[in-house]
C-alpha positions as CSV (number, residue, x, y, z in Angstrom):
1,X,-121.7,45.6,-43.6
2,X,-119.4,44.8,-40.7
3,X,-115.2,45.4,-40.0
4,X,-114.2,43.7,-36.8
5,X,-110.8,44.5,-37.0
6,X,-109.2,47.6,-38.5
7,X,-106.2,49.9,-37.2
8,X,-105.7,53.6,-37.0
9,X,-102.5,56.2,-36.0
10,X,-102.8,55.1,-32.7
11,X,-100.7,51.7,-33.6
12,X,-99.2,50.9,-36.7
13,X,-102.3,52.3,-39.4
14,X,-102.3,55.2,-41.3
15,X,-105.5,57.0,-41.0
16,X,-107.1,58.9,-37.5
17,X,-109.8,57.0,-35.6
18,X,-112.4,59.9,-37.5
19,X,-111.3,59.5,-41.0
20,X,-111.1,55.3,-40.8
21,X,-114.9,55.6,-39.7
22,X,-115.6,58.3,-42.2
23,X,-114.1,56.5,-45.2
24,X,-116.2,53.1,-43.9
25,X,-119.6,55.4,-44.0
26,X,-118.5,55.9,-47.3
27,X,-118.8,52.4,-48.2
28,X,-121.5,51.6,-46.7
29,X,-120.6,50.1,-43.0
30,X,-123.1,50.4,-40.8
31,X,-120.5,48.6,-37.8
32,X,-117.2,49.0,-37.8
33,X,-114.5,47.9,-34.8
34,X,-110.9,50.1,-33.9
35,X,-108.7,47.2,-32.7
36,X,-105.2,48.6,-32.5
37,X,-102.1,46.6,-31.3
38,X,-102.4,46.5,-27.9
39,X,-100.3,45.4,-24.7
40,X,-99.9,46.4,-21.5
41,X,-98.3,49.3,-22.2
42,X,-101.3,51.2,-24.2
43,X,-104.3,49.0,-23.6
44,X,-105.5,51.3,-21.1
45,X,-105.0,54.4,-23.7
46,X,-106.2,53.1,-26.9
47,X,-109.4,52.3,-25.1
48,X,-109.9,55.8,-24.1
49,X,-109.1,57.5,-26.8
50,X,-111.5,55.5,-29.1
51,X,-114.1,55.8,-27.1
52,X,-113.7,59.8,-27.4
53,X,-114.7,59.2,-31.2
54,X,-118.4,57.4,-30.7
55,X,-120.2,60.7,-31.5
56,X,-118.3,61.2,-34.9
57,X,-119.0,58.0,-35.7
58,X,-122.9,58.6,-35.0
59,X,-122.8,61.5,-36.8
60,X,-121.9,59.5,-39.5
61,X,-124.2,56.7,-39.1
62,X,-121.6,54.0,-38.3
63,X,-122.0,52.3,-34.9
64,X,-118.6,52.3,-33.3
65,X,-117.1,49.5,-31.5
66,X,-114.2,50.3,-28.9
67,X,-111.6,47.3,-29.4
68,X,-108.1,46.2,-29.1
69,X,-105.7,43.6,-30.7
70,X,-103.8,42.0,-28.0
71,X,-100.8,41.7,-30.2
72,X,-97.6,39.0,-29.5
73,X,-98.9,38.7,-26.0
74,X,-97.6,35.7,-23.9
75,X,-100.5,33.2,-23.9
76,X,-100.9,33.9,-19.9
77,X,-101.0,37.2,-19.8
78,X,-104.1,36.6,-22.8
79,X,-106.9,36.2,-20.1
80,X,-105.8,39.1,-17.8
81,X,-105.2,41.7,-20.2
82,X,-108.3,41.0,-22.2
83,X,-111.0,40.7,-19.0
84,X,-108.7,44.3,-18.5
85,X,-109.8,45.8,-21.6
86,X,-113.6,44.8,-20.8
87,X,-113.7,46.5,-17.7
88,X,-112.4,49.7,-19.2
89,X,-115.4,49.6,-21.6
90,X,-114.2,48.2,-24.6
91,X,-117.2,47.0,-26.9
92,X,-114.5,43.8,-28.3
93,X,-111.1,42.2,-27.9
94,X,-109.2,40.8,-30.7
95,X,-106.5,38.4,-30.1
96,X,-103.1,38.6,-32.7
97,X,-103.9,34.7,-33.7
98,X,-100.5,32.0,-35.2
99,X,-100.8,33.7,-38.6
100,X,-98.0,31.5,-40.6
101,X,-96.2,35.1,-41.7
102,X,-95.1,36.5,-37.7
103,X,-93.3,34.5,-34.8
104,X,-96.8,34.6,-33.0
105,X,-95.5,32.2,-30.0
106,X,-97.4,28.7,-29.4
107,X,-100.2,28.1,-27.7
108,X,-101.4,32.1,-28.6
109,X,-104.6,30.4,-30.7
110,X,-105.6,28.2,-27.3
111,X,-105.4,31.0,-24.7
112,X,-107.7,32.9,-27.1
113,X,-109.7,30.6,-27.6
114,X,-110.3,29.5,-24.2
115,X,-110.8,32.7,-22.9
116,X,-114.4,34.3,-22.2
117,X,-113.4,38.0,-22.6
118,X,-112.1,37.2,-26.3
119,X,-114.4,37.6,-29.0
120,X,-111.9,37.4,-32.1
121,X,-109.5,35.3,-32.8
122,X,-107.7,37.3,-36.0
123,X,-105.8,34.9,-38.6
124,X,-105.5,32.2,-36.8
125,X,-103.2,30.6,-39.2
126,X,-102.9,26.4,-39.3
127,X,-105.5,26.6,-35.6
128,X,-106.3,23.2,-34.2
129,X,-109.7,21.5,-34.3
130,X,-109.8,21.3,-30.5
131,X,-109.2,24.9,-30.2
132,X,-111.6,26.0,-32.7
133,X,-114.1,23.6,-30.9
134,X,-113.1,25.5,-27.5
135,X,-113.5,28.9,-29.5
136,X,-117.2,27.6,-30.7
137,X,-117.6,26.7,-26.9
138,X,-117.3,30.3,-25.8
139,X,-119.0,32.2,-29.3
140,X,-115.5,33.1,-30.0
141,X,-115.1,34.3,-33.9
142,X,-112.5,33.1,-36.2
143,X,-111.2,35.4,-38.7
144,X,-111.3,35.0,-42.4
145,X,-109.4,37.8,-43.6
146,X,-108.3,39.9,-47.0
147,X,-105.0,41.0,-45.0
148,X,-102.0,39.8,-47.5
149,X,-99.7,37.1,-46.1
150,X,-102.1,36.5,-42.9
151,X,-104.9,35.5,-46.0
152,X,-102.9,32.1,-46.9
153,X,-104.8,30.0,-44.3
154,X,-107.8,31.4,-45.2
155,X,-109.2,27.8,-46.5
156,X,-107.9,26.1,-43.8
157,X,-109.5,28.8,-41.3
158,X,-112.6,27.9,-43.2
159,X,-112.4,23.5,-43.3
160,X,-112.0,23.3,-39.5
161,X,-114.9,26.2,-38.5
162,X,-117.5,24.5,-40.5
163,X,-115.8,20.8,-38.7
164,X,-116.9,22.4,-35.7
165,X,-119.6,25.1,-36.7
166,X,-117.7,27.5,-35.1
167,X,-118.8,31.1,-36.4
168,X,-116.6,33.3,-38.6
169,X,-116.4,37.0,-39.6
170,X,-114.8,38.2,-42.1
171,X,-112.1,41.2,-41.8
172,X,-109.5,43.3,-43.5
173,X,-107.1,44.0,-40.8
174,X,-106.9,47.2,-42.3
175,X,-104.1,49.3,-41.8
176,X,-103.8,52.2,-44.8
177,X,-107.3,53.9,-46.8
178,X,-107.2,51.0,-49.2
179,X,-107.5,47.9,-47.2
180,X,-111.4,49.3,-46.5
181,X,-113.4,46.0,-48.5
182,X,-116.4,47.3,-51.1
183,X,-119.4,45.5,-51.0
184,X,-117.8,43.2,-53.7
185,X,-114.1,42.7,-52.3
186,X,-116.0,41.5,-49.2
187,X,-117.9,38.8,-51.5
188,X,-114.8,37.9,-53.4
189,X,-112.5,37.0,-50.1
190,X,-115.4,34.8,-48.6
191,X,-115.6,32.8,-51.8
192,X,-112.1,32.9,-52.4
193,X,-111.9,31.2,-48.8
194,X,-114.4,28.2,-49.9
195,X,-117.1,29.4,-48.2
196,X,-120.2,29.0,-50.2
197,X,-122.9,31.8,-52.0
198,X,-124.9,30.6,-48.7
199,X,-122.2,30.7,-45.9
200,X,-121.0,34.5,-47.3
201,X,-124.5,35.9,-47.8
202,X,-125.4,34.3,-44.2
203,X,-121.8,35.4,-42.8
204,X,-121.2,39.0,-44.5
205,X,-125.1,40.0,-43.5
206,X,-124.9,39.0,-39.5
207,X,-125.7,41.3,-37.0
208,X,-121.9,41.0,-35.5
209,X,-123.4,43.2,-32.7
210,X,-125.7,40.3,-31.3
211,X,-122.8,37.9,-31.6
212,X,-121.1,40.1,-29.2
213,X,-123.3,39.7,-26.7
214,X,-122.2,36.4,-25.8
């Protein structure tokens, strides 16, 4: 089990970096991603600090991945800021995709998607063909994802990928102890998306860490 995209104290979650990882051990992830809000005012911190937690996680059996959701950036700032974050060590970078519920500004969903250094593209609400063909380009993931509100173009998120066979992972955007996903929840938002029993089981089993090396 896999989370690409979760948040802790450090933005605008509830839990420590320690206690998000130790509740995912719980569950039974064996990879699980910090991507809090970031700009350029605390992409260069969040990456540090997370990184400070890679021996709890091992200690708990749960390979860490140092991240980052750019979060309302302006589209050309996307590319600069995310090749930053990579060369500060972070393991992923997570753009704040057009979800239908936040004034995400136009043209968010191409710059992420056009953009090497990106890896997620996180509710990408009503995206484009063409730029979910560009993401598929670059082995840039869209997000399927059980976060209320950002979850309404989950279908849609779904149609266009498989237009394209552009890859997809499938997230919680967690922010408080119960957005975590069980074994089952995980299950019920893929299918609830329109993905088939063949497309989750192939989708919720990936190694996400060989996708990332892209």
């Amino acid at each position: 089990m896999y989370d690409l995209h979760t948040h802790t104290i450090l933005s605008d979650g509830e839990l420590l970096p320690t206690e998000l990882v130790r509740r995912a051990a719980v569950l039974g992830y064996d990879t699980l991603a910090i991507t809090d809000h970031a700009d350029a005012s605390n992409l260069a911190s969040l990456v540090e600090a997370v990184s400070r937690v890679r021996d709890s996680a091992q200690c708990y059996g749960v390979n860490l991945l140092v991240g980052v959701e750019l979060t309302h950036v302006p589209p050309s700032l996307i590319p600069v800021l995310a090749h930053d974050a990579k060369r500060r060590g972070a393991d992923i970078v997570v753009v704040h995709g057009e979800t239908v519920t936040e004034p995400v500004v136009p043209g968010t969903n191409r710059a992420a998607c056009t953009c090497a250094d990106v890896d997620v593209l996180a509710h990408p609400g009503f995206i484009t063909v063409d730029d979910a063909r560009a993401a598929a380009e670059r082995g840039i993931l869209l997000e399927v994802t059980s976060r209320a509100g950002h979850n309404r173009t989950n279908g849609h998120v779904v149609r266009v990928a498989r237009e394209v066979r552009c890859s997809l992972t499938v997230d919680s955007d967690t922010h408080a102890p119960s957005d975590l996903m069980s074994k089952e929840a995980r299950w019920a938002v893929a299918l609830g998306a329109g993905l088939t029993e063949a497309e989750s089981r192939e989708i919720l089993s990936r190694d996400v860490n060989q996708l990332l090396l892209k």
